[in-house]
N, C-alpha and C positions, 0 to 999 in steps of 0.2 A: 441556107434555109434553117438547120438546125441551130446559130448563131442568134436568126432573128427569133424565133420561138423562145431561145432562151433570153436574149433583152426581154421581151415580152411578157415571159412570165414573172422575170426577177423585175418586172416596173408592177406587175398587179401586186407582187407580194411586197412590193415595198408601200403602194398604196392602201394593201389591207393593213400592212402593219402601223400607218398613222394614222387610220380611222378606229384601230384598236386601242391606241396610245391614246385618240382622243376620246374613246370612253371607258379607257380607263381612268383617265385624269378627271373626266365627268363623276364619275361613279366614285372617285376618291376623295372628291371636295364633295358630293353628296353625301357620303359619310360624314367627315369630319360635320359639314352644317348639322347636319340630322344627330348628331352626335351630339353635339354644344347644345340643340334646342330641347333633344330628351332629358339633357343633362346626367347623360346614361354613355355606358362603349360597344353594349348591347346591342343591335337592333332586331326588331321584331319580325316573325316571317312578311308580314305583310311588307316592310320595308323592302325585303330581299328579292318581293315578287315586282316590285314598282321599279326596283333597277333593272332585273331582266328587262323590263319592257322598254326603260329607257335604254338597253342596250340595241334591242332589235330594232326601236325606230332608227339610232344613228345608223346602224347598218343597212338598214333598208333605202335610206337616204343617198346614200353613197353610192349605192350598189342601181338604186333605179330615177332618181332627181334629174330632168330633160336639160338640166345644165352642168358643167364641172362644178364639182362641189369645193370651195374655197372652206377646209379643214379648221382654220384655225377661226376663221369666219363664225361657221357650226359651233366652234368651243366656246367661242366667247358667248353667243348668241343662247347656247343653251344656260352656263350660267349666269347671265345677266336674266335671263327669265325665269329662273330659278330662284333667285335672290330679291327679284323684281315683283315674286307675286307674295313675300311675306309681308311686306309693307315697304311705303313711298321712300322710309328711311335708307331701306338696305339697299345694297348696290355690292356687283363682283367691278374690282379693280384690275386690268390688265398690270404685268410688270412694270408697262412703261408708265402708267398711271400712278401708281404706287412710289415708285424709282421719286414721280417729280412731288407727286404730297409729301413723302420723307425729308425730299431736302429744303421744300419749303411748305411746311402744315400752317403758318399763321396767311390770313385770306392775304390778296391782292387789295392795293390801297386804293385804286382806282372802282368808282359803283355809277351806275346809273340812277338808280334809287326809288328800286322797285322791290317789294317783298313777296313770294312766293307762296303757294302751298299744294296738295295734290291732295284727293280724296284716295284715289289708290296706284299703285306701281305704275298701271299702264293706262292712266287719265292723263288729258293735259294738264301744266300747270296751269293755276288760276290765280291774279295778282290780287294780294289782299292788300295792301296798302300803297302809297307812294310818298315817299320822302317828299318835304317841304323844299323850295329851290334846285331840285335835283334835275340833271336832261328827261327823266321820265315824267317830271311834271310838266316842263316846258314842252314837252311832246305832246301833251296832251293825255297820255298815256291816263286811264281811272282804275280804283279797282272795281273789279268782278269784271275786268277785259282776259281774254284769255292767251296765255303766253304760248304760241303753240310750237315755235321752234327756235335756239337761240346758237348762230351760225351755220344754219342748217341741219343742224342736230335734234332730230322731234323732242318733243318734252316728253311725250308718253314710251320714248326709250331710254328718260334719265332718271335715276333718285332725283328725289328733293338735292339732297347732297352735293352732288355733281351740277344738279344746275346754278343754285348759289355760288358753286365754284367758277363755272364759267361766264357767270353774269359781270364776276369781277376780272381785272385785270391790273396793268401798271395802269397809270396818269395820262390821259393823252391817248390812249390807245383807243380803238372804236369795240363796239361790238351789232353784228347784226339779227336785228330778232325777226320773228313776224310772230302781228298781234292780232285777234280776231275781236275786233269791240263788243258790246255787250247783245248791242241794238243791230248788229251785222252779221252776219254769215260769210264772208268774202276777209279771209286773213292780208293782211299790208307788209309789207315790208320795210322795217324802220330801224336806220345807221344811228346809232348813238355813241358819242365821244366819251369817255370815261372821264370822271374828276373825284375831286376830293368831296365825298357827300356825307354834312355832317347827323348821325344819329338824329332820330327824333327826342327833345326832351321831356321832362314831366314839368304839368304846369300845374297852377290853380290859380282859384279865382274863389269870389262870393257872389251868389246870384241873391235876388229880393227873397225877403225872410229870413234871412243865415243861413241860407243852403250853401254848404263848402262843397267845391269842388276838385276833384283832383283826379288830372287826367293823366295816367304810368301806359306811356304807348311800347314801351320793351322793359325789360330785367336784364339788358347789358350793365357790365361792371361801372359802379359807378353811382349807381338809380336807386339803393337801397336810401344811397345819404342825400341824395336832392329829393325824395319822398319824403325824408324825417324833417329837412328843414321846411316841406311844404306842410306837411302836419301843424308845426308848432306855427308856421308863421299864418296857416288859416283859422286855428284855435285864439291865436295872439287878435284875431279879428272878430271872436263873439261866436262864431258857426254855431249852430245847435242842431245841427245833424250836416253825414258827410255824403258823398256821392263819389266814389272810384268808379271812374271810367277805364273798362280792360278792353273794350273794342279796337280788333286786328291787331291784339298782342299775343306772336306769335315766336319771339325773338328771346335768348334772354340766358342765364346761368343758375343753376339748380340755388347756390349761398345767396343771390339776391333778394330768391321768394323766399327762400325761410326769412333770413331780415324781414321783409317788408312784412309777413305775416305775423311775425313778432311783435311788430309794433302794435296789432291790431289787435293779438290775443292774449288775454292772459294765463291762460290755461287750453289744454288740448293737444291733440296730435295734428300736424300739418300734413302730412304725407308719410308715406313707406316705401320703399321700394323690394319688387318681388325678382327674385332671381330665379333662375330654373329648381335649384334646390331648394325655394322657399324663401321666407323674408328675409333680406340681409341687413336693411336698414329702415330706421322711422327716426322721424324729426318730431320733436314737440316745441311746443313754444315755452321758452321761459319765465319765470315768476321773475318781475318784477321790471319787466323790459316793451311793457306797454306802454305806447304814447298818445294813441286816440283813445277814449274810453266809450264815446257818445256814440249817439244811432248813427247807423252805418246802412249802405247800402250800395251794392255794386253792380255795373251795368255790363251786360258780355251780348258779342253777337255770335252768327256762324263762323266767323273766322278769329276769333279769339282761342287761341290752340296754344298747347305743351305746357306750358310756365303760367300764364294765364287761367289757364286752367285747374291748376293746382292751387293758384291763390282762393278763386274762385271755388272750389271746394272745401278748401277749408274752410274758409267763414261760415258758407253755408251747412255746413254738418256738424259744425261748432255752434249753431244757431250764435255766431253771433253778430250777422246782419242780412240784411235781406237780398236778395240773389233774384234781378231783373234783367229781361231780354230775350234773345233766343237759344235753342238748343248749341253748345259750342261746337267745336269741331272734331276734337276726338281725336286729340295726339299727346301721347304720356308713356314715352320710351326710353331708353339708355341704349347709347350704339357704343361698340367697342371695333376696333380696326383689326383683324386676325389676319398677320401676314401669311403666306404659304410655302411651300418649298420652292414650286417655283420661280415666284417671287413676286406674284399676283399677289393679291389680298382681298377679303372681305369684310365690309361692314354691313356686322350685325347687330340686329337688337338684339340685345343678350340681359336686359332687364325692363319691369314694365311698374311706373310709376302708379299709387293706389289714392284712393281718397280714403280724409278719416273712416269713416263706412265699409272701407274693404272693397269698393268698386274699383275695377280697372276703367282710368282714362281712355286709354287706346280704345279708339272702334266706338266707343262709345257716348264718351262727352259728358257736358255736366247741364241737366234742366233745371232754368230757372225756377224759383218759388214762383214768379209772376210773369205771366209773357205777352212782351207786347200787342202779339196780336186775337188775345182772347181775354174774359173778361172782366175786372172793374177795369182795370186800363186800359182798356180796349175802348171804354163809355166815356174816359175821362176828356174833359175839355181842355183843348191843348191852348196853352198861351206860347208865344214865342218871345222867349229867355234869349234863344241863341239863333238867329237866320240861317235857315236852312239844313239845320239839323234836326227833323222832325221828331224821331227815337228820343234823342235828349231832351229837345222841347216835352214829349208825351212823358218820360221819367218824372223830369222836372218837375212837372206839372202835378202827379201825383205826389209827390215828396211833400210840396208845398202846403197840397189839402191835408197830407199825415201829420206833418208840424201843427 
């Protein structure tokens, strides 16, 4: 009898001891977070009294939850919602997670060829674009369909991060989503095989009047110098005014937009970047590395985010062309990967990109000068330039009466 009392008590205290261990671990990566984001080692009473409480709910959890409580379950669970609610970028990485990013950080070659975005941590993803010949076109797949889980893994329990990671694989391989269409309520569930899916590229054209066009759907490596050769070879054709298409450019590398914005300014600041301590960097554009000089104007929607958005900034604050469409999306961050001891990791934002102006991207976005849906452009009579693109038809259309 005395035997079993003792099993008994040395299994509570081994089970107190690793719901202590998991808030302690809690409360020590809530440090360190809380720490990076004050940019301080400080924290303040209020901080001190927000862990208590996050002590006692784990404890309470443990102690009265009508199920066994799966420990490491709770650990993760707390910090993934932890990381989950500063924005759609951050994400806590378990060991094993981390383990396979380090031995392999460049993506999987294998895409469907759908592009993603979240409004916050724990929304679904929402597909803003789909690649040209990709299985997600032949699927049918549009965007503004909603991605809501991809292998059975909700989307509103992943970063952005994570699920661009899982959307890819090797070649050949499948992957299964379910999609809820725009016009439905009722999610589907659809097997798609992975392939080689190539980028979208940048094009141009001239429409009637010398209206040049030129459509940069990402700022992957690359797209600074197929821009420059679209510049000169729409100039090489008369243009007398330009039209950049950024709609659902969401994709892309910080050195491409400064290129690309270079070409377009001659003077001004492109961007800053703000770090916890203050500003650590700002880009301007160079004297003497313009290649457009003529009227300008660029076209953004709701899902035109992060890189986009910065080009889209600067001209507009640089007054040096006119800034049409809608409100963008409101993504202009810097994630950094901070491994831990035990050998998880987190990504954080740990910097937040500005406009000339001093406004932060993030959360906020960039307003047109002119928006489609209110007024001269709103009166104007659309001509159809291009079938079935009503927004660029209505652009267009105005450009035409401004020449």
């Amino acid at each position: 009898m005395a035997e079993e009392k003792t099993l008994t008590l040395e299994k509570k205290m081994l089970k107190r001891y690793k719901i202590y261990f998991i808030i302690g671990s809690v409360c020590l990566i809530t440090f360190t977070l809380l720490g990076i984001i004050a940019g301080r080692v400080l924290l303040n009473e209020q901080t001190y009294k927000n862990l208590a409480v996050l002590t006692e709910v784990l404890e309470l959890v443990e102690r009265n939850y009508v199920e066994p409580v799966d420990l490491r379950k709770l650990y993760r669970g707390a910090l993934t919602g932890l990381m989950e609610s500063l924005d759609p970028e951050c994400t806590y990485l378990t060991a094993e997670e981390y383990q396979a990013f380090a031995q392999s950080p460049q993506e999987e070659p294998g895409d469907i060829g759908l592009e993603v975005n979240k409004n916050s941590g724990f929304d679904y993803a929402r597909i803003v674009r789909i690649l040209p010949n990709s299985p997600a076109e032949r699927e049918g797949i549009q965007p503004g369909d909603w991605l809501r889980a991809v292998d059975r893994l909700s989307t509103q329990k992943l970063s952005l991060w994570s699920i661009r990671r899982k959307l890819r694989g090797p070649i050949d391989s499948s992957v299964t989503l379910s999609i809820t269409k725009k016009e439905k309520r009722e999610a589907e569930r659809i097997t798609l095989k992975r392939e080689k899916v190539s980028p979208e590229r940048v094009s141009n054209r001239v429409f009637e009047g010398g209206i040049g066009y030129l459509r940069i759907p990402n700022f992957l490596p690359g797209v600074s110098g197929s821009v420059a050769q679209g510049l000169q070879s729409l100039q090489e054709s008369g243009i007398t005014s330009l039209l950049i298409d950024l709609r659902g450019n969401i994709l892309g590398q910080l050195n491409e937009v400064i290129a690309i914005a270079d070409m377009l300014l001659d003077r001004g600041e492109i961007t800053s970047l703000k770090m916890p301590k203050g500003i650590e960097s700002s880009y301007s554009a160079k004297v003497g590395t313009t290649l457009y000089g003529g009227k300008l104007f660029l076209l953004v929607d709701g899902d035109t985010s992060n890189w986009g958005e910065m080009l889209a900034a600067a001209i507009k604050d640089n007054k040096r062309g006119e800034l049409i469409g809608e409100q963008t999306f409101g993504r202009g961050s810097l994630q950094k990967i901070i491994p831990l001891e035990d050998g998880s990791a987190l990504r954080l934002s740990v910097g937040m990109f500005l406009t000339p102006g001093k406004a932060p991207i993030e959360g906020k976005g960039v307003t047109p000068d002119l928006s489609l849906t209110e007024g001269k452009i709103k009166e104007m009579v659309e001509r159809e330039f291009v079938p079935g693109d009503p927004q660029l038809n209505k652009v267009l259309s105005y450009i035409a009466v401004s020449n």
